[in-house]
C-alpha positions in Angstrom: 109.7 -19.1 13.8 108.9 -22.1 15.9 110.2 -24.9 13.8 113.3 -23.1 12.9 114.2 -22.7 16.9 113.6 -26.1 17.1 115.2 -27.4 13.9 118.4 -25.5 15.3 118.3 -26.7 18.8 117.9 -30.3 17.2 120.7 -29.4 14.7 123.1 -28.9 17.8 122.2 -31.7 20.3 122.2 -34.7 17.6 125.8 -33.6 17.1 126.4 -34.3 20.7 123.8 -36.8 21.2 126.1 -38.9 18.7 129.5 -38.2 19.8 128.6 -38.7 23.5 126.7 -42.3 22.4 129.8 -43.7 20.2 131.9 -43.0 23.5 130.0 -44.4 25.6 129.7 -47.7 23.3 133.6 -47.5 22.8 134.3 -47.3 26.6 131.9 -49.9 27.9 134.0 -52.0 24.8 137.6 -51.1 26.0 136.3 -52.3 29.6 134.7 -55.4 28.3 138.2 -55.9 27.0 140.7 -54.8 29.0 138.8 -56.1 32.2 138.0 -59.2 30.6 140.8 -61.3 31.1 141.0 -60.8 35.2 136.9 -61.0 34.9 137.6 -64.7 33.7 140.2 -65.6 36.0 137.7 -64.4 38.7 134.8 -66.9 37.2 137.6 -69.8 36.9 138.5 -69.9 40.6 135.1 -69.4 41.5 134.6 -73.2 40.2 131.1 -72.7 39.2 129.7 -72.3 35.2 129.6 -69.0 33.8 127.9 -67.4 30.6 128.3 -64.1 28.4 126.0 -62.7 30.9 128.2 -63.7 34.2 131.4 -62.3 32.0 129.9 -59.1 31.0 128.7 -58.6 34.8 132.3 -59.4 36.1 134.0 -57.1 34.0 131.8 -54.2 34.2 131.5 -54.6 38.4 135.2 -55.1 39.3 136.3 -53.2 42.4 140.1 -52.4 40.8 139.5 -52.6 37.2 141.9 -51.9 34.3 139.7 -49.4 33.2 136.2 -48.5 35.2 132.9 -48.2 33.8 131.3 -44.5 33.5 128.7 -45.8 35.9 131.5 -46.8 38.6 133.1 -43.3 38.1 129.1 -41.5 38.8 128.5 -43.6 41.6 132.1 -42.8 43.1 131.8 -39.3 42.4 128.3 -39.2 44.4 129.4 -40.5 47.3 132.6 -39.1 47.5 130.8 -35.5 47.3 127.7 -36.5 48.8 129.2 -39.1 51.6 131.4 -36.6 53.5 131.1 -33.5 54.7 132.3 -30.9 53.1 135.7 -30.3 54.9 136.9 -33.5 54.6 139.6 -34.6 52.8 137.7 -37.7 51.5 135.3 -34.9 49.7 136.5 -34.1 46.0 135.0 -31.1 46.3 137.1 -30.2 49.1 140.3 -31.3 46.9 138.4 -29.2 44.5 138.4 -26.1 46.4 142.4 -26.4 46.9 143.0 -26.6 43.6 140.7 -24.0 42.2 142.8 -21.8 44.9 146.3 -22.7 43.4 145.0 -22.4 39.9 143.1 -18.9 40.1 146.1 -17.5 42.3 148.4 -18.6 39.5 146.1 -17.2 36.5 146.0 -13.8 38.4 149.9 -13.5 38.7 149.9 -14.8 35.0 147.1 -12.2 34.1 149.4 -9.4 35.6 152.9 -10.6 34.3 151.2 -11.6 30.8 149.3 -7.6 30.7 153.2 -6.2 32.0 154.9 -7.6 29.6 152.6 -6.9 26.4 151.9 -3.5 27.6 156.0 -2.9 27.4 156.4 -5.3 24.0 153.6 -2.9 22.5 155.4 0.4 23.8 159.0 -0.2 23.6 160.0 -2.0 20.3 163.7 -3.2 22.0 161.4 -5.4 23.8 159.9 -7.1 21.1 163.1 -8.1 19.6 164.7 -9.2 23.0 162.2 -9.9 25.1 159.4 -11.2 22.7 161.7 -14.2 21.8 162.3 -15.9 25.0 158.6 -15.5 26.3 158.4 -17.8 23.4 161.0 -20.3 24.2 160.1 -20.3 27.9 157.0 -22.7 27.0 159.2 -25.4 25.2 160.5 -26.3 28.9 158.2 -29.4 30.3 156.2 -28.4 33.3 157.1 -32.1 34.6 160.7 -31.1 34.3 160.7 -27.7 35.9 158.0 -28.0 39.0 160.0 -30.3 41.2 162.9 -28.3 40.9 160.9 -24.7 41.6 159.1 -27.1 44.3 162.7 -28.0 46.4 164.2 -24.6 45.7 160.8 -22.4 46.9 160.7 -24.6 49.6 164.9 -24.1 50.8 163.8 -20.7 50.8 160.7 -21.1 53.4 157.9 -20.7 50.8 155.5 -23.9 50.9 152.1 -24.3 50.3 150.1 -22.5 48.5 153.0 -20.2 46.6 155.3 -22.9 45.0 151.8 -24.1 42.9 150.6 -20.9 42.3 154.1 -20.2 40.4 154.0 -22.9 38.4 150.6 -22.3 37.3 152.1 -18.8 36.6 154.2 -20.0 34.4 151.9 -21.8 32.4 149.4 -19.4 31.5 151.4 -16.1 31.6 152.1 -17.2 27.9 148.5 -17.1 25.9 147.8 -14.1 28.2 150.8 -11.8 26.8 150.2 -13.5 23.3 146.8 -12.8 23.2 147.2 -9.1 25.0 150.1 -8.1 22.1 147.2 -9.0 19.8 144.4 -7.2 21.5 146.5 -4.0 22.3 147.2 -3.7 18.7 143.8 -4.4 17.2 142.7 -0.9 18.1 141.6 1.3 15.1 144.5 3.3 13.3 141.7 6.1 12.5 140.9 6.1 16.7 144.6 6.5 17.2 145.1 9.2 14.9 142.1 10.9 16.4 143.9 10.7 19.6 147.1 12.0 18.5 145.0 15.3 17.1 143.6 15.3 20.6 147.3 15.4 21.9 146.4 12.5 23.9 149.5 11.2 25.6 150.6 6.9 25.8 148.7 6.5 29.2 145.3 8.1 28.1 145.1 6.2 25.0 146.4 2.8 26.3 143.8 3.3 28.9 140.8 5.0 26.6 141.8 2.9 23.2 143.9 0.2 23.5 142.6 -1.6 26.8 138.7 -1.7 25.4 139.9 -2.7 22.5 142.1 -5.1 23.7 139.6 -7.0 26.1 137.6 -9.6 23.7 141.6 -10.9 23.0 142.1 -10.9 26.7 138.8 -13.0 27.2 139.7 -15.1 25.2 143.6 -15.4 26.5 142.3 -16.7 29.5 139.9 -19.3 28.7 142.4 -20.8 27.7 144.5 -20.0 30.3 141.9 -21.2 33.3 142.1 -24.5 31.8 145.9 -24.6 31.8 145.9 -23.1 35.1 144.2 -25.9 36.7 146.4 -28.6 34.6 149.4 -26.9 36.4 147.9 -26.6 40.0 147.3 -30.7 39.7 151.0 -31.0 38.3 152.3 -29.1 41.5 150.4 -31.1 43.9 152.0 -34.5 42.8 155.5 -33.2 44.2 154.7 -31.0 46.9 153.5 -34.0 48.8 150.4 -32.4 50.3 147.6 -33.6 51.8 144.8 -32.1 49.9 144.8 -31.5 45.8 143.0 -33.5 43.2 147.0 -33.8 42.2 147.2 -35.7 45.6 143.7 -37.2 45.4 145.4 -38.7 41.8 148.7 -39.8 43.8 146.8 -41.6 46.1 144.7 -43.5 44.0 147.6 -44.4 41.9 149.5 -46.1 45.1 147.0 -48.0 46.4 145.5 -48.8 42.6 142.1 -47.5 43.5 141.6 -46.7 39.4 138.1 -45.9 40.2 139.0 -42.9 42.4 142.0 -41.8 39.8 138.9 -41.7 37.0 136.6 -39.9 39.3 139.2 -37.4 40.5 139.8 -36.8 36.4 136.3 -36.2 35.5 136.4 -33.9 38.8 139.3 -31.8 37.3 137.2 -31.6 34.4 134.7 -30.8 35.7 136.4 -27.8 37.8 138.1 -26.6 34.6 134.4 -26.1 32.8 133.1 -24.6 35.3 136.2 -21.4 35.4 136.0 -21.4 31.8 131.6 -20.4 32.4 133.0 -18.1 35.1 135.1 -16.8 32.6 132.8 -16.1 30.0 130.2 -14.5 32.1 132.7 -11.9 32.9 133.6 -11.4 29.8 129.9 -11.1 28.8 129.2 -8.2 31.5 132.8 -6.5 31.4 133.2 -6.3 27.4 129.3 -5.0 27.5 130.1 -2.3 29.9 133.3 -1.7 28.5 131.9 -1.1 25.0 134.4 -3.1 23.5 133.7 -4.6 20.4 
């Protein structure tokens, strides 16, 4: 019994072990090459003879590179969180925070627009037909092209902030949420349903009793995705709103001055943030599915 836990816990780390070493070599590589050529110039005007050594140094140490080393991106991300307190706007966990706070207001306006609308698409067929349709064709419109304009036109109408971001993000993940909630809604048992019918159960009791248990593992899964998307969309609304606080900000800024290291570092934090939600999500899906007694 011991050797197979560990065979299977071997089984899934080399996997990763693997993957995570081939990127590692193919990204110190790509920054050998791409930072190589201003690593040279460097050497040059520095008038003094050079090796493979001085070269490989150079390129991997550069305070602007092309592309910065995984070790430059740690090191930034420590201090950054470490350095400041946590209210300051140098802190990425603090352009963290703001995010998170656009994205999970946005994925709980989606969560209730995405349940509204499957809940009517499921009980009134004219919906699916008319309705069903152009929840579809509303996610072939760029989010780049749409969240300036909803940006200029919330803000003629007094709403800036935290609102404009939060309705973008809406509009991202309101999609998988009603997709996935059709789905779940309708995955109840046909015998269960007939049972309720003989029971004279009326549309609210079983949608609450039946069709919402049954529908939860979909939902779950709805808005893992959805979290993810969510935070994409809050860091696409910060780049227009022209805030002070984001990692959408944190991104403009580096990209101005050309600070690449802080652009990587405030990637790998968005990453980071959207990992994190997604564990948030699962462990309430683990204790409300349980209690539930979905299956």
């Amino acid at each position: 019994m011991t050797t197979r836990v560990g065979v299977t816990v071997g089984e899934r780390l080399l996997p990763l072990g693997v993957t995570l070493l081939a990127v590692l070599v193919l990204w110190y590589a790509g920054t050998l090459w791409l930072n190589g050529p201003q690593a040279a110039e460097m050497l040059n005007r520095a008038g003094t003879d050079w090796g493979a050594m001085d070269f490989a140094r150079r390129a991997f140490t550069m305070p602007r590179p092309l592309l910065p080393t995984p070790d430059q991106i740690l090191v930034e991300l420590h201090k950054s969180v470490t350095g400041y307190p946590l209210t300051n706007v140098r802190n990425l966990l603090y352009h963290a925070g703001v995010t998170a706070g656009a994205a999970l207001t946005g994925l709980g306006l989606g969560v209730l627009l995405g349940i509204v609308l499957a809940a009517g698409i499921v009980h009134v067929k004219v919906l699916e037909h008319s309705l069903l349709p152009w929840v579809i064709a509303s996610q072939t419109i760029p989010i780049l092209a749409i969240a300036p304009m909803v940006v200029v036109i919330l803000g003629n109408a007094g709403l800036t902030g935290l609102m404009p971001k939060a309705l973008i993000c809406m509009y991202l993940c309101f999609f998988p949420i009603t997709v996935g909630m059709v789905k779940g809604l309708r995955a109840a048992d046909p015998l269960w349903l007939d049972l309720m019918r003989t029971y004279s159960a009326g549309a609210a009791t079983t949608f609450w009793k039946l069709r919402t248990p049954a529908s939860l593992p979909y939902l779950f899964a709805s808005l893992k995705v959805s979290v993810a998307i969510s935070v994409v969309g809050a860091i696409v609304a910060e780049l227009p709103t022209g805030g002070q606080a984001g990692i959408g900000t944190r991104l403009l800024s580096g990209s101005y001055y050309g600070q690449t290291i802080q652009i990587w570092s405030a990637l790998v934090m968005a990453a980071l943030l959207s990992m994190a939600l997604i564990g948030v999500v699962r462990v309430a899906e683990t204790v409300v599915v349980r209690q539930a007694g979905a299956r």
